[in-house]
C-alpha positions, 0 to 999 in steps of 0.5 A: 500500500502506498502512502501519501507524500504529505501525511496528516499534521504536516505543514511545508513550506517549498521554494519553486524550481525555475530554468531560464538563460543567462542575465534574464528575469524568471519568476520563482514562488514559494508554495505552502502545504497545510494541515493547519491554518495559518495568518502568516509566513517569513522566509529569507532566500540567500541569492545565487551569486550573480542573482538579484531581485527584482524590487516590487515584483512580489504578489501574493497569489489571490487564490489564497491571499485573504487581505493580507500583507506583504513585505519582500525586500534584500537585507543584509547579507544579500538575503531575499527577506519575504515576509507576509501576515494578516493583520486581522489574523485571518487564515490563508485560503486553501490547503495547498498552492504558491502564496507569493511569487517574485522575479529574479534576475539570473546570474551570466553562468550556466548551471544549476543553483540552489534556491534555499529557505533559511529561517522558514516559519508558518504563523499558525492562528495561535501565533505560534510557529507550525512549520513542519519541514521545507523542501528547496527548489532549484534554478538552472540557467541553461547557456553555453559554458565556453 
């Protein structure tokens, strides 16, 4: 018998995967899975070398946005900080699908880069933090390597 990928009680946080040539925009989202409901959600992405974001490209995803909030900005260390929350502690729609999307701009050497959660948390309606594991994405730019 087989068992499904996401057991009971299990809330992941996921970076999306993206393949794209050298110095491009992509766009790249983080998704959520949840058992539980949750208000809010931080994650910082540390950039590639060579990568950066592109300033005012973030957006919740409306199917699951329930009048929240939404913070993307580079901090120190060269770190995407994306943070996003209810301000009348209202749960986020659904159970599964991308919360936030946001355009990067791909580095000039061809590859595959990971594109790592640090600090991940999902606000549960509790305030407290009900993140149960995180799974990472990759981006690949594909281009000659002369």
């Amino acid at each position: 018998m087989l068992l499904p990928i996401w057991a009971t009680g299990q809330n992941i946080m996921q970076m999306g995967s993206a393949t794209t040539g050298p110095n491009q925009d992509f766009s790249v989202g983080v998704s959520i899975t949840n058992a539980d409901p949750f208000v809010a959600f931080q994650c910082d992405l540390p950039l590639p070398a060579g990568f950066t974001y592109i300033a005012g490209s973030s957006a919740l995803n409306p199917a699951r946005s329930n009048g929240h909030a939404l913070i993307a900005q580079v901090i120190t260390g060269n770190k995407l900080r994306v943070i996003a929350y209810s301000p009348m502690n209202l749960p986020f729609i659904g159970n599964s699908g991308q919360v936030v999307i946001f355009q990067l701009h791909s580095g000039a050497v061809p590859g595959d880069y990971p594109l790592i959660l640090e600090g991940a948390i999902i606000g549960g309606t509790n305030k407290q933090n009900i993140l149960t594991g995180t799974v990472y994405g990759v981006a690949t730019i594909l281009a000659p390597d002369i």
